[in-house]
C-alpha positions as a Markdown table, in Angstrom:
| # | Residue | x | y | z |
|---|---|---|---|---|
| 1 | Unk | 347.0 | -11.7 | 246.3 |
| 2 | Unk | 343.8 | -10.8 | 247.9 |
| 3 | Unk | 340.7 | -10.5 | 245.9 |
| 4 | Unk | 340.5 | -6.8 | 245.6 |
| 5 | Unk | 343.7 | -7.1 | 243.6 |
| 6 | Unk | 342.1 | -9.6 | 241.0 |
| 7 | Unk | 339.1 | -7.4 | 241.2 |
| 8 | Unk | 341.2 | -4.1 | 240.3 |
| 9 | Unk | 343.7 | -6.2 | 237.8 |
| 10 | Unk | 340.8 | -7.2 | 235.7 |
| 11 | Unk | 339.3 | -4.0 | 235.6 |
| 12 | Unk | 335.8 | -5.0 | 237.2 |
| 13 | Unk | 335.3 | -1.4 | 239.5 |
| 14 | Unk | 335.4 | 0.3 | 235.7 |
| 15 | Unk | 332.4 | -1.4 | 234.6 |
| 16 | Unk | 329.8 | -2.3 | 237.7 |
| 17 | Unk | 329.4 | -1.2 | 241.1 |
| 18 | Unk | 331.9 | -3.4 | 243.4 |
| 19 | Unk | 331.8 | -3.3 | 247.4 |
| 20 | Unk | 334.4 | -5.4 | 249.6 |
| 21 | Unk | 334.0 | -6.4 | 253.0 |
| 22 | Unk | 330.3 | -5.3 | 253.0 |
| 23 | Unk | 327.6 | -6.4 | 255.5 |
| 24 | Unk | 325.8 | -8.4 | 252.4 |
| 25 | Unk | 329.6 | -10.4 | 251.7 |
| 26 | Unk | 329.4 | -11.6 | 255.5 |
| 27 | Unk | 326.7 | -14.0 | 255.1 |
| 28 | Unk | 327.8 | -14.8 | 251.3 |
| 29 | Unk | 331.8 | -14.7 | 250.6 |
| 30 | Unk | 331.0 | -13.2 | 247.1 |
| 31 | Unk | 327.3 | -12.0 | 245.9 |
| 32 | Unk | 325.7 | -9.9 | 243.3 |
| 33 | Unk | 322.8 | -8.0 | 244.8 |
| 34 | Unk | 320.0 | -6.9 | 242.3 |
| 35 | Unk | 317.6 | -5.1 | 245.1 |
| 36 | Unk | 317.4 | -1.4 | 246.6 |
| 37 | Unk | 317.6 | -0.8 | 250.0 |
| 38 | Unk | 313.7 | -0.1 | 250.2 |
| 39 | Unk | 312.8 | -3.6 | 248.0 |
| 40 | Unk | 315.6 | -5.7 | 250.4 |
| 41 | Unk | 313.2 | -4.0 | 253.4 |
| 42 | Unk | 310.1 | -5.8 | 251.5 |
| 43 | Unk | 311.7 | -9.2 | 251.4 |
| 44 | Unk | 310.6 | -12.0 | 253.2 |
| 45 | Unk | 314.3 | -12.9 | 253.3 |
| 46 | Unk | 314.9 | -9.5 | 255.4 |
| 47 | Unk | 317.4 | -9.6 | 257.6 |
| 48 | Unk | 318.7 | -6.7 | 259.1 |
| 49 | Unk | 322.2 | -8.0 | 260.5 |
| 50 | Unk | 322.8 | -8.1 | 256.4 |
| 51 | Unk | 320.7 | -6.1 | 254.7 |
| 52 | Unk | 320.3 | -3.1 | 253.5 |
| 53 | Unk | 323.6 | -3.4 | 251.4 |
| 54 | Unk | 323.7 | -1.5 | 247.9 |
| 55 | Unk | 323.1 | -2.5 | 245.1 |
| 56 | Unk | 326.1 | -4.2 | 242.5 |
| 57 | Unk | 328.6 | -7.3 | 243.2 |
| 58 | Unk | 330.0 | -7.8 | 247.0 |
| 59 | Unk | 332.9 | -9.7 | 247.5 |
| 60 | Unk | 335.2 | -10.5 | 251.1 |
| 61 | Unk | 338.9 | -8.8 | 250.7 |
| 62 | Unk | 339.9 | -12.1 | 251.5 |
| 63 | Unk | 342.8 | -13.7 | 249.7 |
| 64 | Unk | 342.8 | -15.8 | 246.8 |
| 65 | Unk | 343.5 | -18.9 | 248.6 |
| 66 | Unk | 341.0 | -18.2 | 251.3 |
| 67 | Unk | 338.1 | -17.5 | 248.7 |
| 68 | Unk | 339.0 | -20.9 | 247.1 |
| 69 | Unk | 338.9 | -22.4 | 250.3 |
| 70 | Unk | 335.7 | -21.6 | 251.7 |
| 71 | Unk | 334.0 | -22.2 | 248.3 |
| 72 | Unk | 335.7 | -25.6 | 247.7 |
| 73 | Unk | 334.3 | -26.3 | 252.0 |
| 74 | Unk | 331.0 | -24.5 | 251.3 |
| 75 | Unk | 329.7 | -26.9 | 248.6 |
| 76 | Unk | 332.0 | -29.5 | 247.4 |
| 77 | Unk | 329.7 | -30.5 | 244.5 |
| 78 | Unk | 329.7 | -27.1 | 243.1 |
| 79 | Unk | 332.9 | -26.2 | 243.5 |
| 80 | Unk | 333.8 | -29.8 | 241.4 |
| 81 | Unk | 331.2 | -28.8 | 238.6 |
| 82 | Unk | 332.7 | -25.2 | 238.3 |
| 83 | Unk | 336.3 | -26.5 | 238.4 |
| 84 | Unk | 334.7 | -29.2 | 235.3 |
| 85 | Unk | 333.5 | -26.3 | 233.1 |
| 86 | Unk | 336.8 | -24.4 | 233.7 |
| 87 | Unk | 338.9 | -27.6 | 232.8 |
| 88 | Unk | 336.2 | -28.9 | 230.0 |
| 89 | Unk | 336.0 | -25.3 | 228.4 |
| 90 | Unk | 339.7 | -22.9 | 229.2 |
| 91 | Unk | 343.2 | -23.7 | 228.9 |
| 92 | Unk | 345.4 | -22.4 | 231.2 |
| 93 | Unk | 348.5 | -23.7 | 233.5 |
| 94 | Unk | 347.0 | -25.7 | 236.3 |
| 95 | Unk | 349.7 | -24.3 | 238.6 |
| 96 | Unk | 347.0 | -21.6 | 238.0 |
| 97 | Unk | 343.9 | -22.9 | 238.8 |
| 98 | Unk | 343.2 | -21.3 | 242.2 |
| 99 | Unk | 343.1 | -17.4 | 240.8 |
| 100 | Unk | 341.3 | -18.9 | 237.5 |
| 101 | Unk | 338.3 | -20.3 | 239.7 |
| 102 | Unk | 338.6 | -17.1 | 241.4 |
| 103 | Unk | 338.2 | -15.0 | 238.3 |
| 104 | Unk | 335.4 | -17.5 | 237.2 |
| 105 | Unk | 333.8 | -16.1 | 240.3 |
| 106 | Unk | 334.3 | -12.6 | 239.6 |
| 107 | Unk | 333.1 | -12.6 | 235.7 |
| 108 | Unk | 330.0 | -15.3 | 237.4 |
| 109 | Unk | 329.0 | -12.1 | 239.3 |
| 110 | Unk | 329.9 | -9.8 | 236.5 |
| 111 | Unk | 327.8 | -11.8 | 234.3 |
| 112 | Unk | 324.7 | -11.7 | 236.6 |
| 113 | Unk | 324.8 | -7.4 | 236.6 |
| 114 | Unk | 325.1 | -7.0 | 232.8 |
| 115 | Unk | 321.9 | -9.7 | 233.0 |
| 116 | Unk | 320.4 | -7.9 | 235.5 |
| 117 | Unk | 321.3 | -4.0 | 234.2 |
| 118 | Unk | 320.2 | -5.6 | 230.2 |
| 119 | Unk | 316.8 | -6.6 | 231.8 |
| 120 | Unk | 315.5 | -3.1 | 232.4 |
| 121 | Unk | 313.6 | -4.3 | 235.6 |
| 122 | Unk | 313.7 | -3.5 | 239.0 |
| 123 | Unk | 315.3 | -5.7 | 240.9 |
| 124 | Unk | 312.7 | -7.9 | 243.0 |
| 125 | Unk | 311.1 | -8.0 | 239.4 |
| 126 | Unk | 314.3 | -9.4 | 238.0 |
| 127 | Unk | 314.6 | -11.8 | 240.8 |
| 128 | Unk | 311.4 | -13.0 | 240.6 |
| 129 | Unk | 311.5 | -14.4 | 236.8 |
| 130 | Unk | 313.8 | -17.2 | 238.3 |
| 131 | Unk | 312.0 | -17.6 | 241.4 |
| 132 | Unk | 309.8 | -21.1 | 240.4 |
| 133 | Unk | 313.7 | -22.5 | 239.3 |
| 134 | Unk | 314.8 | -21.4 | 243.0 |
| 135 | Unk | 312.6 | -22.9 | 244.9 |
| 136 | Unk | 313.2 | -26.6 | 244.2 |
| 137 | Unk | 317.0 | -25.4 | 245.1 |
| 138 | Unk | 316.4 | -23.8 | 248.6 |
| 139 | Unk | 313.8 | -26.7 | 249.7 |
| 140 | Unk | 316.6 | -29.1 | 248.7 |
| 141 | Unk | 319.4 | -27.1 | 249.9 |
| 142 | Unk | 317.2 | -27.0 | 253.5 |
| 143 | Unk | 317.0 | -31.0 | 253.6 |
| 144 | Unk | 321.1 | -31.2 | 253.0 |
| 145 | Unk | 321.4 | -29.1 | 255.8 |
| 146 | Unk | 319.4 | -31.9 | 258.2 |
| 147 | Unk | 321.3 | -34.6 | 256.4 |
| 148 | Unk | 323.2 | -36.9 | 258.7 |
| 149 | Unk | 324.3 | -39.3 | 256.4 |
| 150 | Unk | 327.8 | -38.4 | 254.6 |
| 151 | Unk | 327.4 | -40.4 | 251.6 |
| 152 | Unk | 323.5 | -39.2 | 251.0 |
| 153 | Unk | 324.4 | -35.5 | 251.8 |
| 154 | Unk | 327.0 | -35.4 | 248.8 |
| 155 | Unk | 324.3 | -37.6 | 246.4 |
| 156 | Unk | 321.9 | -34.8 | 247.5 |
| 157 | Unk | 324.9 | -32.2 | 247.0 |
| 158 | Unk | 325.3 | -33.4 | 243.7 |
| 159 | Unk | 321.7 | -33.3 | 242.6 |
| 160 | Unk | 321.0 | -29.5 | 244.0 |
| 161 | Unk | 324.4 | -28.5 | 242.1 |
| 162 | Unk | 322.4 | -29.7 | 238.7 |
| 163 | Unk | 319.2 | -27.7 | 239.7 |
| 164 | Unk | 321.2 | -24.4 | 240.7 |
| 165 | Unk | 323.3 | -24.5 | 237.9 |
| 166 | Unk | 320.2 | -24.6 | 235.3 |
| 167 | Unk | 318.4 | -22.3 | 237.1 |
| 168 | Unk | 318.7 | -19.8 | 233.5 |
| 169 | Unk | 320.3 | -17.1 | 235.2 |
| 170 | Unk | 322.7 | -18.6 | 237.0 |
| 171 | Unk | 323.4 | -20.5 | 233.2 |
| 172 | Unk | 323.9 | -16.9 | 231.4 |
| 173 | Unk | 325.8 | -16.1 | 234.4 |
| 174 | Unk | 328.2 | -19.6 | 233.5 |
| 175 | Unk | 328.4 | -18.9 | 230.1 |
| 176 | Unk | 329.6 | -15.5 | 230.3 |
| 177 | Unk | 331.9 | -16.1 | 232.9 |
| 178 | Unk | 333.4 | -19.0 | 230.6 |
| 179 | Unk | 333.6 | -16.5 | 227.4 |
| 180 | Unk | 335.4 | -13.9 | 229.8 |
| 181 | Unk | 337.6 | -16.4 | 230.9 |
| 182 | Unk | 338.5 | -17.6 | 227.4 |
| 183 | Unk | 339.5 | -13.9 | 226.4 |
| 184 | Unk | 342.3 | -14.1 | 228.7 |
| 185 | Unk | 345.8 | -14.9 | 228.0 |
| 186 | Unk | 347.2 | -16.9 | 230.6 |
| 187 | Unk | 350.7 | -16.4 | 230.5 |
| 188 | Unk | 350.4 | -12.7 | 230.2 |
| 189 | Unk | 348.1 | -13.0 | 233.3 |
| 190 | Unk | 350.5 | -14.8 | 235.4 |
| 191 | Unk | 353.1 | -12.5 | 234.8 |
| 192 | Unk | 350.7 | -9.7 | 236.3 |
| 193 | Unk | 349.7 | -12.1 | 239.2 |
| 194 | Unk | 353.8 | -12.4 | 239.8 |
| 195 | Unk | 354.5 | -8.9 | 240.3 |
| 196 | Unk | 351.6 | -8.3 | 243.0 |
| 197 | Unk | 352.8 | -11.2 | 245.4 |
């Protein structure tokens, strides 16, 4: 199953903008992207092998196992905390686990529009109520990235995982994400997941 077919299967494209395979999901397997064209071209983040993209959720066509893959090798601290909320908060049948973190992902992303389209700003205004909680995040995520040491690097892992993850959008993201996922009945939704692979 590839993540369009998640996407589609819990009806996502009905209720915010969704683009696959877009310049903007190269750089970031799945994203949520508040800004226009014209305020990306503002940005001192411009970059133009990215950017412009649209605005609404990108996501890689990738499949299921792939996404999981790359997010559980992008940041193993993160992907450990989100697997924790899942497993402190949802049950489901672990055989499951790899489209549940997947849907996580989705509703995380879902969860940051509704926030976003709720807010009634534009979107560099929107982005820049949470900018003072980002920064601390990028500077730290910029000294993991020169890290040599293994054991540090995942001590430092750990700690920008607890900044990123209380950054308050990113938390109403979380928590809506976790209500989604509680909505779900699992064994209904594994009989759906068995008849597309």
């Amino acid at each position: 199953m590839r993540m369009r077919d998640l996407t589609e299967m819990l009806g996502l494209e009905k209720r915010i903008p969704v683009m696959y395979d877009s310049r903007l999901a190269l750089k970031a397997i799945i994203q949520c992207q508040f800004c226009t064209p014209a305020e990306q071209r503002l940005s001192k983040d411009y970059d133009e092998d990215v950017f412009p993209s649209e605005e609404g959720v990108h996501i890689q066509n990738v499949s299921i196992e792939e996404f999981n893959e790359i997010m559980r090798n992008g940041n193993p601290p993160d992907f450990r905390k989100i697997r924790g909320m899942i497993n402190d908060n949802i049950n489901y049948p672990i055989s499951m686990f790899d489209v549940i973190y997947a849907v996580f992902c989705l509703y995380h992303e879902e969860g940051h529009w509704i926030d976003f389209k709720s807010s009634g700003q534009s979107g560099s205004d929107f982005m820049r109520k949470d900018a003072p909680f980002r920064k601390p995040v990028y500077e730290l995520g910029e000294r993991i990235k020169k890290e040599e040491d293994p054991n540090l690097k995942l001590k430092l892992g750990n700690e920008w995982t607890l900044l990123y993850r209380n950054i308050p959008m990113e938390k109403y993201a979380d928590i809506y994400a976790l209500n989604k996922l509680s909505e779900i009945d699992w064994k209904e939704f594994e009989k759906m997941c068995s008849k597309i692979n």
